[in-house]
C-alpha atoms as a printed R data frame, in Angstrom:
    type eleno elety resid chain resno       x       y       z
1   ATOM     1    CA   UNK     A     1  96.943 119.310  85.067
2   ATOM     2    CA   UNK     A     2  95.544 121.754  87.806
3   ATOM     3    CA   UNK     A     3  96.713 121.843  91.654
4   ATOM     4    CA   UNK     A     4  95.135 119.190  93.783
5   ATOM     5    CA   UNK     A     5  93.362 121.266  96.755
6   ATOM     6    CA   UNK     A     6  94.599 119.159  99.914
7   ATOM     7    CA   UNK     A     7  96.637 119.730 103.381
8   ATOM     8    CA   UNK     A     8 100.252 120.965 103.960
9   ATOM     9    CA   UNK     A     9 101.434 117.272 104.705
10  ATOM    10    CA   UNK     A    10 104.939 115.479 105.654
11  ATOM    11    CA   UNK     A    11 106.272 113.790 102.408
12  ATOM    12    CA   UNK     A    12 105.448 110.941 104.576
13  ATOM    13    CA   UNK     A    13 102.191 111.554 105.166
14  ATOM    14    CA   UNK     A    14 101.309 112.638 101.376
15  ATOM    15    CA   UNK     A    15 102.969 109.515 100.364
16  ATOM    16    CA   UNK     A    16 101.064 107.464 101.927
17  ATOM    17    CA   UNK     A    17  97.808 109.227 101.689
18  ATOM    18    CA   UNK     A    18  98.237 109.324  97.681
19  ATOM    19    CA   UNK     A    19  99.891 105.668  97.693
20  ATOM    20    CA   UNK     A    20  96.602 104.593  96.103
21  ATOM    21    CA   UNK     A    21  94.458 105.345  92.542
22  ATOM    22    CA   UNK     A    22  91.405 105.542  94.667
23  ATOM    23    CA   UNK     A    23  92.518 108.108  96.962
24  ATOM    24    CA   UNK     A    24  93.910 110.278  94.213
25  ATOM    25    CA   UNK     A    25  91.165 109.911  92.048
26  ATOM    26    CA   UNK     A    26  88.588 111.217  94.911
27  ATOM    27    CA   UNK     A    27  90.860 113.799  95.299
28  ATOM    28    CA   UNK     A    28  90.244 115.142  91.725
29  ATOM    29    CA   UNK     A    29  86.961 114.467  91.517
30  ATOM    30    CA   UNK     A    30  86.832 116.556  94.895
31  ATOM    31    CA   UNK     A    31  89.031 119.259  92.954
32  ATOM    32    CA   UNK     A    32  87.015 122.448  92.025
33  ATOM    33    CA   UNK     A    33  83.920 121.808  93.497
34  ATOM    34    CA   UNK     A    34  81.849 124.723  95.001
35  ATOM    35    CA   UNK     A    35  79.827 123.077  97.432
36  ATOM    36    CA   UNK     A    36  79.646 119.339  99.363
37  ATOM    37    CA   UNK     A    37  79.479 115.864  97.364
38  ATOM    38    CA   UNK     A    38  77.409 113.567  98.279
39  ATOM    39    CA   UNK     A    39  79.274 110.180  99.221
40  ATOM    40    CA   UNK     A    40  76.934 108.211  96.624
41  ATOM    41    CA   UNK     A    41  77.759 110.787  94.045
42  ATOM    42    CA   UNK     A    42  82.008 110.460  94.746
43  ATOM    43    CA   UNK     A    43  81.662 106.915  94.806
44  ATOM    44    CA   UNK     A    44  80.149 106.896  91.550
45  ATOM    45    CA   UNK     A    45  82.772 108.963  90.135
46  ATOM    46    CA   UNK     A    46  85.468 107.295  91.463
47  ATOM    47    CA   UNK     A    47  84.231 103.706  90.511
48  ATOM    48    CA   UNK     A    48  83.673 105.303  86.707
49  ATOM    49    CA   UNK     A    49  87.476 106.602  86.877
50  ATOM    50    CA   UNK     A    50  89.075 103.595  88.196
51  ATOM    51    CA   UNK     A    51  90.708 101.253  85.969
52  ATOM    52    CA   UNK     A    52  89.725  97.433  86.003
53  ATOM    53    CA   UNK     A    53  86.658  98.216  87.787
54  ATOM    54    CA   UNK     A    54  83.031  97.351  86.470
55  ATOM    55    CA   UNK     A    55  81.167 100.136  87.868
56  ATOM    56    CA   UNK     A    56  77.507  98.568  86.523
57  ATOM    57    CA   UNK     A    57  78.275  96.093  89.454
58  ATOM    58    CA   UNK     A    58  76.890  96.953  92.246
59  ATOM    59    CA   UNK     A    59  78.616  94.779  94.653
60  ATOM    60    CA   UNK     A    60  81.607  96.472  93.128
61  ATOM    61    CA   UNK     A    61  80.087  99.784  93.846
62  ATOM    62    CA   UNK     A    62  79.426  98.370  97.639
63  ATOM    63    CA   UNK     A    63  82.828  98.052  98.259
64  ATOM    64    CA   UNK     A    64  84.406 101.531  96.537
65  ATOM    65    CA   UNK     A    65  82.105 103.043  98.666
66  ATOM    66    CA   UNK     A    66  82.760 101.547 101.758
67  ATOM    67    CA   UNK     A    67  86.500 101.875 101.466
68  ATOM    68    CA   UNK     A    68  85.829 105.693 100.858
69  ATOM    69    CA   UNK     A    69  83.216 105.976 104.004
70  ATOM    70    CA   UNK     A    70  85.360 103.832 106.303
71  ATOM    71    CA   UNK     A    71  89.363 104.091 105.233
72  ATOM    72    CA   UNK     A    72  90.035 106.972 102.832
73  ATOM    73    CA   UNK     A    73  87.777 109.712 103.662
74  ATOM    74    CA   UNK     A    74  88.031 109.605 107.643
75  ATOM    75    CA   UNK     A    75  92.173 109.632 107.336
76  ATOM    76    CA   UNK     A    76  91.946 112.322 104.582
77  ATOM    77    CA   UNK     A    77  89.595 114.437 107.389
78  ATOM    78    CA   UNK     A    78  91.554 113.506 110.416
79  ATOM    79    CA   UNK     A    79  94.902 115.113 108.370
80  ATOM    80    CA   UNK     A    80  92.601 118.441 107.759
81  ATOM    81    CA   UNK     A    81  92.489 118.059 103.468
82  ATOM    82    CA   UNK     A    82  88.335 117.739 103.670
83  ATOM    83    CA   UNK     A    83  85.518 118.135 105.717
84  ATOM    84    CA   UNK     A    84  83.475 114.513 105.651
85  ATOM    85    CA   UNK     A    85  80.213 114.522 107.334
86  ATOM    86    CA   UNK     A    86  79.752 110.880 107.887
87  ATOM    87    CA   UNK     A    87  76.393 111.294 109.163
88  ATOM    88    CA   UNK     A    88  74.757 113.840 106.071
89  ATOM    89    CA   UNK     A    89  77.699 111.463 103.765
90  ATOM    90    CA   UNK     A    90  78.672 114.932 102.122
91  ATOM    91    CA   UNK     A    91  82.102 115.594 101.699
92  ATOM    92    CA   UNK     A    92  84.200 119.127 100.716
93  ATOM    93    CA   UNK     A    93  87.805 119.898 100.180
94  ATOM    94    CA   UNK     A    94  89.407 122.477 102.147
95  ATOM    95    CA   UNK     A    95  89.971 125.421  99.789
96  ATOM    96    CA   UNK     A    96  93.185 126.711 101.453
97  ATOM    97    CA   UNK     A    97  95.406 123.788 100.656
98  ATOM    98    CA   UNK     A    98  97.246 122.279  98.397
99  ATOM    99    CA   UNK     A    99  99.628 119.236  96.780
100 ATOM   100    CA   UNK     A   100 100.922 118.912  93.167
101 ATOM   101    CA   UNK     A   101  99.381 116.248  91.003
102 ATOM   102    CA   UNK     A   102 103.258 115.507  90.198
103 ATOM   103    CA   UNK     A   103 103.143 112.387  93.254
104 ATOM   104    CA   UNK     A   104 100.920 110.363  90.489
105 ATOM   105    CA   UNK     A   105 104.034 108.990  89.545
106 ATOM   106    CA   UNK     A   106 106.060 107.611  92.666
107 ATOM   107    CA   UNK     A   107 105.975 104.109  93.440
C-alpha cells in the first residue's frame, strides 16, 4: 500500500495519533489528493470506510463528523501533518511528509 503523506513525528506521537481506525482512515482518504476536502466530503468517506458503522444514519454521520472537526483534525494540524480550515471546513495534507502505513498493525 502507498506512503501515508503526514509529519516527521516521535514514535510517541505517531502512536498515538494513528491509535485509532478513524484517524488512519482520514489519513488515506486525505492521501493523494491535489487540492482541499471538504469536511462533509471526508466525513462521508470515512463513515463509508469504517467498519460497524451505518453510514445511511445520519446521527451516526453527526458524530464522525464532529469527532473529525473537534478531536482528530485540530491535533493532526496542531502536529503540522494538514492544513484544516475550520472556518471554510476544507482540509489538505502537507505534501512534504510522511509515515508508513506499516503502524496499522500495533496495538
Amino acid at each position: 500500500m502507498e506512503m501515508l503523506r503526514t509529519a516527521e513525528l516521535s514514535a510517541r506521537e505517531r502512536n498515538r495519533l494513528l491509535s485509532t481506525d478513524r484517524c488512519r482512515i482520514a489519513l488515506e482518504v486525505l492521501t493523494g489528493q491535489s487540492k482541499p476536502l471538504k469536511l462533509e466530503t471526508l466525513t462521508m468517506e470515512v463513515a463509508t470506510r469504517e467498519e460497524g458503522i451505518d453510514a445511511t444514519n445520519e446521527d451516526v454521520i453527526e458524530r464522525v463528523a464532529v469527532s473529525l472537526r473537534y478531536d482528530y483534525l485540530p491535533r493532526m494540524a496542531e502536529l503540522g501533518i494538514l492544513d484544516y480550515d475550520s472556518e471554510a471546513n476544507l482540509i489538505q495534507t502537507q505534501s512534504r511528509h510522511e509515515v508508513r502505513q506499516s503502524n496499522r498493525g500495533r496495538h
